[in-house]
C-alpha positions as CSV (number, residue, x, y, z in Angstrom):
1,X,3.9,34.2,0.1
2,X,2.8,34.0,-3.5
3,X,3.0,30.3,-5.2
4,X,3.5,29.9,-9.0
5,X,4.5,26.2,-10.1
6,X,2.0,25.7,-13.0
7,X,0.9,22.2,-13.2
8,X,-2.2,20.7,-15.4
9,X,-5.2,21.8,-14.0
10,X,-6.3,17.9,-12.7
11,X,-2.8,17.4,-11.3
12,X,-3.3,16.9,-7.8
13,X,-0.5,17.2,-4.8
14,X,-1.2,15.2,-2.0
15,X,1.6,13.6,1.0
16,X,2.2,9.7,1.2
17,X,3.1,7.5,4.0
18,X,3.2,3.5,4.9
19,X,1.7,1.2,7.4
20,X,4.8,0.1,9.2
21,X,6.3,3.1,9.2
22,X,3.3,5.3,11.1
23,X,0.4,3.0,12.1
24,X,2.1,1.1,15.3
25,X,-0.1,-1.1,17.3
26,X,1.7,-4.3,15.6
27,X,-0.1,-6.6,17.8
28,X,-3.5,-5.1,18.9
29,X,-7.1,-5.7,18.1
30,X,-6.5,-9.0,16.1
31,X,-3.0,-8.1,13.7
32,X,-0.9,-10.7,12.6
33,X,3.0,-10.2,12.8
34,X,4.7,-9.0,9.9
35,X,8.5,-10.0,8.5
36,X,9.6,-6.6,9.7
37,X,7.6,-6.9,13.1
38,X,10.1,-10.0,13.4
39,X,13.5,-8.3,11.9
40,X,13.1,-5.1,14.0
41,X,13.0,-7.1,17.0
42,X,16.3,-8.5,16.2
43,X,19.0,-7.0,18.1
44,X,21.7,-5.1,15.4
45,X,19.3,-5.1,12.9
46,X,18.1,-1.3,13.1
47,X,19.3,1.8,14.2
48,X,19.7,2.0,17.9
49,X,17.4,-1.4,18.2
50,X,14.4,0.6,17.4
51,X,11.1,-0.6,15.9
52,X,7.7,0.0,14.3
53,X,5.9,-1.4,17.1
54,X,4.6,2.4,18.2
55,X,5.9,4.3,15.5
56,X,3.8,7.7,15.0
57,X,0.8,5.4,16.7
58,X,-1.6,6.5,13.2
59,X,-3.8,3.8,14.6
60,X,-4.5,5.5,17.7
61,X,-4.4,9.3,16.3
62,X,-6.0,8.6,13.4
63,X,-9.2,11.3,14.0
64,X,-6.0,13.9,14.6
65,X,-4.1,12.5,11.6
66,X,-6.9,13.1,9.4
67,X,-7.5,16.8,10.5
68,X,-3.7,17.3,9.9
69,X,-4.4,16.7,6.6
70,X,-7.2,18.7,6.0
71,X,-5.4,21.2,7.2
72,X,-2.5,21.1,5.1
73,X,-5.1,21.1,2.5
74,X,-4.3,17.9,0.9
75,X,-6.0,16.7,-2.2
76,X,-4.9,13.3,-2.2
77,X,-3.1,10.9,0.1
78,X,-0.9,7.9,-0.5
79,X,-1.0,5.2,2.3
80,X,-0.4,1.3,2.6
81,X,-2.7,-1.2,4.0
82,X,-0.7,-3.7,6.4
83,X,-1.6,-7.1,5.1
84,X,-1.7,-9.0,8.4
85,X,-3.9,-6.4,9.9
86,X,-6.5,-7.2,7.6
87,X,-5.2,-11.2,7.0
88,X,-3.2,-11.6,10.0
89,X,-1.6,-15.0,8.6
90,X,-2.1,-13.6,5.5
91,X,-5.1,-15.8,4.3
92,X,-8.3,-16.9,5.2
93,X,-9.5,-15.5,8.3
94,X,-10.7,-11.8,8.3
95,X,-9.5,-9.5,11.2
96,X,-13.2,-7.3,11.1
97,X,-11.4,-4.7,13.8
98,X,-8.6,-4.4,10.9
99,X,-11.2,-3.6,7.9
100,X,-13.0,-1.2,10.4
101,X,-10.0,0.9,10.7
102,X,-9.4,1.2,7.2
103,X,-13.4,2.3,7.0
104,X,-12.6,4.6,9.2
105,X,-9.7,5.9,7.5
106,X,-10.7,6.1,3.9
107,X,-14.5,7.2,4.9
108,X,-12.4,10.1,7.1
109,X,-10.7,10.9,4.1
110,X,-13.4,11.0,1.1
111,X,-15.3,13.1,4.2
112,X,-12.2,15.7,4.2
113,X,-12.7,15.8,0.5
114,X,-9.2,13.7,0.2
115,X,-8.7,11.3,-2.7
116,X,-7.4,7.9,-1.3
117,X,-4.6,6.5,-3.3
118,X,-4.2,3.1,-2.2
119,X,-0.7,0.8,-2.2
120,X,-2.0,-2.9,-1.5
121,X,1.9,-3.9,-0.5
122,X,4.4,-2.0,1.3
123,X,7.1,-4.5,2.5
124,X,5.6,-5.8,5.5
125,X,4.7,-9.4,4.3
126,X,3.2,-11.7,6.4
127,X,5.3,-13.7,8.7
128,X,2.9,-17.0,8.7
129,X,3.8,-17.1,4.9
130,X,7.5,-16.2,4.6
131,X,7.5,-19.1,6.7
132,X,6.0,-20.8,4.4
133,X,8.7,-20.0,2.1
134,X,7.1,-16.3,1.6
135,X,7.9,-14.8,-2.2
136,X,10.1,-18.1,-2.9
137,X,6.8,-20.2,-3.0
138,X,5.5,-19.9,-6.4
139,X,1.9,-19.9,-4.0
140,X,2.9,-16.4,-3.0
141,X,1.0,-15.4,-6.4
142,X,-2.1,-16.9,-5.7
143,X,-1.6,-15.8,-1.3
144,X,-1.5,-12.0,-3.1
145,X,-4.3,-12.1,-5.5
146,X,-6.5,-13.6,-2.6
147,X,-5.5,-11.0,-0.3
148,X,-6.0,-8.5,-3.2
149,X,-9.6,-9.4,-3.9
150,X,-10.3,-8.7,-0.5
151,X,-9.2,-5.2,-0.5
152,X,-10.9,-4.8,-4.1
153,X,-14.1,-6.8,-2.2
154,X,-14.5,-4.5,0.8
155,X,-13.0,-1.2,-0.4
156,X,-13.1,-1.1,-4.4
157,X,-16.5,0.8,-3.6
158,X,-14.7,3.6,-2.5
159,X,-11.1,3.9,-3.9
160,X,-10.6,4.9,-7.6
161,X,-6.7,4.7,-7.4
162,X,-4.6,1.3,-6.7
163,X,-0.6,0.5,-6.7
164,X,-0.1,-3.4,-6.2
165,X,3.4,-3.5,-5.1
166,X,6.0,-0.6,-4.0
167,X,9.0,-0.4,-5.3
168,X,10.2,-4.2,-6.2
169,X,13.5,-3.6,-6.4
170,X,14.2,-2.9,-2.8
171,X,12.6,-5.3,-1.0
172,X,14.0,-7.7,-3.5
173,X,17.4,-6.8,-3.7
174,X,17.8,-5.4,0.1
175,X,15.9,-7.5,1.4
176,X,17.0,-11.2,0.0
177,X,19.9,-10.1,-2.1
178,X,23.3,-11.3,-1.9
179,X,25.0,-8.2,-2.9
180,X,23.3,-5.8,-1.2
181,X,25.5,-4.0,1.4
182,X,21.8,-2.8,3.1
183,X,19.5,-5.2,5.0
184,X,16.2,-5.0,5.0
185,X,13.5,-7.6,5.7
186,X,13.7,-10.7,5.8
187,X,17.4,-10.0,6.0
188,X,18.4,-13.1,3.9
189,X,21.6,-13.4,0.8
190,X,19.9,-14.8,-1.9
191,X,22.0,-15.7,-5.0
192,X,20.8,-15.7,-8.4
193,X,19.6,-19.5,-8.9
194,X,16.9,-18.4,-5.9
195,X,16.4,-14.5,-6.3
196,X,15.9,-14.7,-10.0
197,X,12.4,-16.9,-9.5
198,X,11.5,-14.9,-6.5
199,X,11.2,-11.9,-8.2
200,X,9.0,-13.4,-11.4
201,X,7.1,-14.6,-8.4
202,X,6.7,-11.1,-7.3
203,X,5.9,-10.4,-11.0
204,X,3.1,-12.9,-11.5
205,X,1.5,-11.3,-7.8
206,X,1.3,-8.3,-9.9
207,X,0.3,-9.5,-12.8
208,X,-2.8,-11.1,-10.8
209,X,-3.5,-8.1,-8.4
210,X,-3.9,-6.0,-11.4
211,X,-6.7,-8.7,-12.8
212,X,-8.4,-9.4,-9.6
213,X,-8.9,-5.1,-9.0
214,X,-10.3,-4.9,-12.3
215,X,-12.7,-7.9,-11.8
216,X,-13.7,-7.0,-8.0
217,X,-13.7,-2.9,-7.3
218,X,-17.2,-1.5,-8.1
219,X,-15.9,1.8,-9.2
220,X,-14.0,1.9,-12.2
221,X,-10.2,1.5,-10.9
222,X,-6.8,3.1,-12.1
223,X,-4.0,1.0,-11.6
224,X,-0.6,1.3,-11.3
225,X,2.9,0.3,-9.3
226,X,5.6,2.5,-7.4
227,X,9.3,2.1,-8.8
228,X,12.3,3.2,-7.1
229,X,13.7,5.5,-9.1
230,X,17.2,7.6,-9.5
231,X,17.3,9.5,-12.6
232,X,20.0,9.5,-15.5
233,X,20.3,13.2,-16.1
234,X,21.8,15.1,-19.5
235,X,23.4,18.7,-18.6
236,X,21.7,19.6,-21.9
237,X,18.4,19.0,-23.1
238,X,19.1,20.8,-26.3
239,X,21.9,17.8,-26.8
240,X,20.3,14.7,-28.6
241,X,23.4,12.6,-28.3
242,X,23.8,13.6,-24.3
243,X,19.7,13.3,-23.8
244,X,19.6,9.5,-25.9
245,X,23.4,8.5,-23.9
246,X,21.3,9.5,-20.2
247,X,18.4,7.6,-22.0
248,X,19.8,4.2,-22.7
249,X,21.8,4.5,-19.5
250,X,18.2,4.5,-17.4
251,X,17.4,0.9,-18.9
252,X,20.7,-0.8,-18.7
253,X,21.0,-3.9,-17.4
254,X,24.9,-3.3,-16.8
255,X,24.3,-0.6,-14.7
256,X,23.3,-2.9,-11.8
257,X,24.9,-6.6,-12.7
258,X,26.1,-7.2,-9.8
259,X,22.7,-6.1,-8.2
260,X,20.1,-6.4,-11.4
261,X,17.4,-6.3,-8.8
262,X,17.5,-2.5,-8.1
263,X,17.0,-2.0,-12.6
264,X,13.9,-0.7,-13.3
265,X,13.6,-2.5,-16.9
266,X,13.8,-6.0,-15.7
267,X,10.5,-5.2,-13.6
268,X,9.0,-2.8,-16.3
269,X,9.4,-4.3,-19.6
270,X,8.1,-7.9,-17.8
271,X,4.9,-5.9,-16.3
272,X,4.4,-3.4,-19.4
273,X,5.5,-4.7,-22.2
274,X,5.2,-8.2,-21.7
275,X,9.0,-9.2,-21.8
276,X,12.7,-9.2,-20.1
277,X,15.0,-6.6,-21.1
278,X,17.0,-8.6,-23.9
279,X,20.8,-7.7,-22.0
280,X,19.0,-8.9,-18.4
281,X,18.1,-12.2,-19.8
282,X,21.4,-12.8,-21.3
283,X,23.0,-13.5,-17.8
284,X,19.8,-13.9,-15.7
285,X,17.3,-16.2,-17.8
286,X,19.3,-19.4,-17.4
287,X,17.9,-18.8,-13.4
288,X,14.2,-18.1,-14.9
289,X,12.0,-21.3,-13.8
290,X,11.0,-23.6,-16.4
291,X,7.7,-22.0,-18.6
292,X,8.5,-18.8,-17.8
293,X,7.4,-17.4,-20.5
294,X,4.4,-18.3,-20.4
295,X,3.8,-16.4,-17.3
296,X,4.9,-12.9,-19.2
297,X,0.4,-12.7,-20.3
298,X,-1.1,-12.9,-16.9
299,X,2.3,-10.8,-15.3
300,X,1.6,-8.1,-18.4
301,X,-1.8,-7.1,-17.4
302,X,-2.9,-3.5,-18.6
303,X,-1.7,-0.6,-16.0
304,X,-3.1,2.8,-16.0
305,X,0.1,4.5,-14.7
306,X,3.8,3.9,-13.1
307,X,4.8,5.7,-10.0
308,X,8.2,6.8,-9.5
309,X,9.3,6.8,-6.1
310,X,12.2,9.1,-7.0
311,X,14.6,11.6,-4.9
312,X,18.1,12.2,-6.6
313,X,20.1,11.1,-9.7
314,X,22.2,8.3,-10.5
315,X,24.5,9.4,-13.2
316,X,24.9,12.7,-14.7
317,X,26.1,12.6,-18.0
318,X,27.8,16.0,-19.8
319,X,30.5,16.8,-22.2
320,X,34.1,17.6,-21.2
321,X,36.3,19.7,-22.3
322,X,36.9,17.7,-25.7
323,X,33.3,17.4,-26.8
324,X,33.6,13.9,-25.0
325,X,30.6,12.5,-22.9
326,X,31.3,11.8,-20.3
327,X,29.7,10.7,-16.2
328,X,29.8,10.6,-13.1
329,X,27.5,9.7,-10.1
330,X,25.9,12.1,-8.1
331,X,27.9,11.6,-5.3
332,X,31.0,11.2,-7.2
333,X,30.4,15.3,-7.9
334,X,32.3,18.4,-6.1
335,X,32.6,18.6,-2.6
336,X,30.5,20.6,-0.9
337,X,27.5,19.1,-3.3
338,X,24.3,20.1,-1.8
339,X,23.1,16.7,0.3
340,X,20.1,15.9,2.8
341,X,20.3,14.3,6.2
342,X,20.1,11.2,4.7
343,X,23.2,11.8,2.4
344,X,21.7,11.7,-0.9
345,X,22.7,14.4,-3.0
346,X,20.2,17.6,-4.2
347,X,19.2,17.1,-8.0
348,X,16.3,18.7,-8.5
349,X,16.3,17.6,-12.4
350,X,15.7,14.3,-11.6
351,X,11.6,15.1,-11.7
352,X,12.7,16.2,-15.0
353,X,14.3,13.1,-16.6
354,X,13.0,10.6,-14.5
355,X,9.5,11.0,-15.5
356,X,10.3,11.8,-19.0
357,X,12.1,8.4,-19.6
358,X,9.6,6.4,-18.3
359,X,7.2,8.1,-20.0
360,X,9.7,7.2,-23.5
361,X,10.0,4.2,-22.8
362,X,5.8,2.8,-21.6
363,X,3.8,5.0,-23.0
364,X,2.0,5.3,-19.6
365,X,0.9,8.5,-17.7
366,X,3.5,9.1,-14.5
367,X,2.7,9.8,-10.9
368,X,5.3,11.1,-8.6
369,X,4.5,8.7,-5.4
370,X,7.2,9.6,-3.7
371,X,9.9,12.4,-3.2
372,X,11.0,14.3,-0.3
373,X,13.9,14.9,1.9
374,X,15.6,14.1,5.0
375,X,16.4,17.1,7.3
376,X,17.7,18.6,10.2
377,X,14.6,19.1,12.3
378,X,13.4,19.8,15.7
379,X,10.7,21.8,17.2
380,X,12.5,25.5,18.1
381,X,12.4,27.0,21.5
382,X,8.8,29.0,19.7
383,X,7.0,25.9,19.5
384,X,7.3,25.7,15.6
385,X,9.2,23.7,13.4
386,X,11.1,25.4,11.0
387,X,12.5,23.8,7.8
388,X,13.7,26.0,5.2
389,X,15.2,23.8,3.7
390,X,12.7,21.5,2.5
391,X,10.4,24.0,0.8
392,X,13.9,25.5,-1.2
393,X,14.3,21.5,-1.5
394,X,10.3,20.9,-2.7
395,X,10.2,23.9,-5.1
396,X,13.1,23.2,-6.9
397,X,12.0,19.4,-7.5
398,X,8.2,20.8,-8.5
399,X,9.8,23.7,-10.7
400,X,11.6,20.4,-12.3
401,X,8.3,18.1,-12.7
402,X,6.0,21.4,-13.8
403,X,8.8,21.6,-16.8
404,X,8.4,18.0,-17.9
405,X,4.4,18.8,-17.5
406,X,5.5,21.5,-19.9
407,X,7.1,19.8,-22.1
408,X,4.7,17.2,-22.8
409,X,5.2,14.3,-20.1
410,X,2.0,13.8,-19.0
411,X,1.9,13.6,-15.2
412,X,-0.5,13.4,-13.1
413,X,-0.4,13.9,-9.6
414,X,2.8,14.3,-7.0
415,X,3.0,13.1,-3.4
416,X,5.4,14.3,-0.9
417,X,7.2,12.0,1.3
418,X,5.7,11.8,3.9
419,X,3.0,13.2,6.0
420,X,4.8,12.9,8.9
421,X,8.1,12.1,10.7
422,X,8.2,8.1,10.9
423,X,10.0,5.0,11.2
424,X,12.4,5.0,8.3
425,X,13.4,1.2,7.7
426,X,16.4,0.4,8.9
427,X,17.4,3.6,9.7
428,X,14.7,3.6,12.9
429,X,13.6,7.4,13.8
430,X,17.2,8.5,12.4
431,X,15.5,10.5,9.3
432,X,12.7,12.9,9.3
433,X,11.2,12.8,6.3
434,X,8.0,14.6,7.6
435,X,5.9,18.0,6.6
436,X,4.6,17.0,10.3
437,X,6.6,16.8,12.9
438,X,6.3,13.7,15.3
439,X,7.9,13.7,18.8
440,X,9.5,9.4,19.5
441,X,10.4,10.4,22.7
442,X,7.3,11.3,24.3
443,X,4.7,8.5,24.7
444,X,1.9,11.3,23.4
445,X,3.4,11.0,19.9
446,X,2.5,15.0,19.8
447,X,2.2,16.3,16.3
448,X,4.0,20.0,14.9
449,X,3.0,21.0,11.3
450,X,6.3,22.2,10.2
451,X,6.7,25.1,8.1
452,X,6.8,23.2,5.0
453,X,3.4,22.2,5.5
454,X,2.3,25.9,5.5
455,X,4.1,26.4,2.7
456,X,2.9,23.1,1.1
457,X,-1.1,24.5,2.1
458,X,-0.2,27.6,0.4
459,X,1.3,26.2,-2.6
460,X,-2.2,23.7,-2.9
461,X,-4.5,26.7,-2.2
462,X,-3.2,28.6,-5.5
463,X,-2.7,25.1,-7.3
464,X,-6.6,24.8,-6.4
465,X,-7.9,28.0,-7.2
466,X,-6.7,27.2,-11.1
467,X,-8.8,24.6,-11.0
């Protein structure tokens, strides 16, 4: 099958993952327990009482892992590094057994001819420091930056491309909000007067992983973060009122008062352009701690890219029938709406907007570090895993991104979620997420490249031979 989806000729596809979600082997060779090593064990917590403690066992198929990849053709890959694997109470003493996997992996992939991008925090924070008040401590700035350095220390000579901190706003708001209605690790309600510090303490460890990678890694780093991100889209781009309406919308505090966490502006404008949105510090800055601002310099440190972790749309805004505009969310829309396994509705256009309202708004080139979908899979009485549905899913949401490429929104590279089948959060084994298939119920963990990643090998192969 012939491939067209033009994209820049330095644009590079590539598959992502996390450390919790696929490595397993929570407690071997010297790893320290994580907060979600301790909330998965909780009965109630997670989906049929599963945990990460095997997951897709990466650690121990990592040699097969890496092959997988090759073979898919990858040209870059996306992972996490689990703190307390390298830290195991999350400072001082160095797990050497920890750092040698990560050799292991990265060397594997630079021989594969695979560029490493590398996320230094995926949610699984140390459980020797949350108990030490974890992201509430103002300290947690100066316990990131240390562990930072290290990974800039004893990798930097290798990895060109870093994310400090995956998407804020879930961990933050799922994970110690009080209006969530989804727990995540730590699984604590925060109100305002405590989550409002903790997350300009989460700002600040940003603000000082960004300086200590630029001051540590030997080769020349490009730094970034990954956002969660559900895009406002217009019906009409040819509509400036609709397409400036959809834009505003995207940076609106009000959107998410009742759970300001999950806004992308109160976390961008801090780390980009050196301020709070204006309408989030009218009801949140009474909670700010005292100097706050000047902590806004070292938390606005000079970033090389965002990454949009982005899958669907939030509102959709359109004219009705009386030249009104009007919205609704997109799962407010007709019945029968296209939606994945997960239940979050199809909108391919949101790797339209999303990227080009973030790029509007920073000024900053965009990677796509995560997008995917959930499906109905299982290996078929031929052996194979067929998935249909996520290449028609993964070719409308590229045919989306290559028009924003085309219509100057400069993005770089795209990363599909994931590489393979894993533990999904809360949701346990639930979701499949995968281009590789992973069987839970056998002990083996045995690995089927579904048909998307043909597909996915096919569509790098022509991408490649443009270059």
């Amino acid at each position: 099958m012939k491939i067209k989806i033009p994209f820049p000729p330095d644009f590079r596809l590539g598959a992502a993952t996390a450390a919790y979600q696929i490595e397993g082997a929570t407690d071997k060779d010297g790893k320290g327990l994580s907060i979600w090593d301790q909330y998965a064990r909780h009965s109630g917590r997670v989906h049929l009482n599963e945990t990460g403690d095997i997951a897709c066992d990466h650690y121990h198929h990592l040699d097969e892992d890496l092959n997988l990849m090759a073979e898919i053709g990858l040209q870059a890959y996306r992972f996490s590094f689990a703190w307390t694997r390298l830290l195991p109470n999350g400072t001082s003493r160095l797990n050497q057994k920890g750092l040698a996997f990560y050799d292991r992996l990265i060397d594997g992939l630079l021989e594969r001819g695979i560029e490493p991008y590398a996320t230094c925090f995926h949610w699984d924070y140390p459980l020797a420091l949350y108990r030490q008040g974890g992201w509430l401590n103002p300290k947690s700035a100066d316990w990131f930056e240390n562990y930072v350095t290290v990974l800039a220390k004893h990798f930097g000579d290798r990895i060109s491309h870093w994310m400090t901190i995956n998407e804020p706003q879930i961990f933050v708001a799922f994970g110690h909000g009080e209006n969530s209605s989804v727990n995540y690790a730590p699984g604590v309600k925060l109100g305002n007067a405590d989550l409002v510090p903790l997350a300009h303490n989460v700002l600040r460890a940003h603000g000082r992983a960004v300086k200590a990678l630029r001051e540590h890694c030997k080769k020349p780093p490009t730094i970034g973060w990954a956002q969660a991100c559900n895009a406002m889209i217009a019906t009409n781009a040819q509509d400036g009122e609709l397409v400036e309406r959809a834009y505003q919308q995207q940076f609106s505090m009000e959107n998410t008062r009742t759970n300001w966490a999950l806004q992308w502006s109160w976390w961008n404008d801090a780390a980009v352009l050196g301020e709070y949105p204006e309408d989030g510090l009218a009801y949140l800055g009474q909670h700010l701690p005292k100097r706050w601002e000047r902590d806004l310099k070292s938390i606005c440190q000079p970033i090389d890219f965002i990454g949009l972790n982005c899958y669907s749309a939030w509102h959709i805004f359109s004219r009705n029938g009386n030249g009104e505009i009007s919205s609704v969310t997109a799962w407010e829309q007709d019945n029968g709406f296209p939606e994945t396994h997960f239940g979050w509705p199809v909108v391919p256009e949101a790797l339209y907007w999303a990227p080009k309202h973030f790029h509007r708004r920073y000024n900053l080139p965009i990677i796509i570090t995560e997008n995917g979908m959930a499906g109905h899979d299982w290996v078929h009485l031929d052996g194979k895993c067929h998935d249909d549905h996520r290449i028609d899913f993964t070719t409308r949401y590229l045919r989306a991104l290559s028009s924003a490429c085309a219509d100057g929104v400069d993005v770089r590279a795209y990363f599909h979620w994931s590489l393979m089948d894993n533990f999904e959060w809360g949701d346990g084994y639930k979701h499949r997420f995968g281009l590789i298939h992973v069987d839970f119920r056998n002990p083996a963990r045995p690995r089927t490249l579904k048909d998307s990643a043909y597909w996915y090998h096919s569509l790098i192969a022509a991408h490649s031979s443009r270059d």
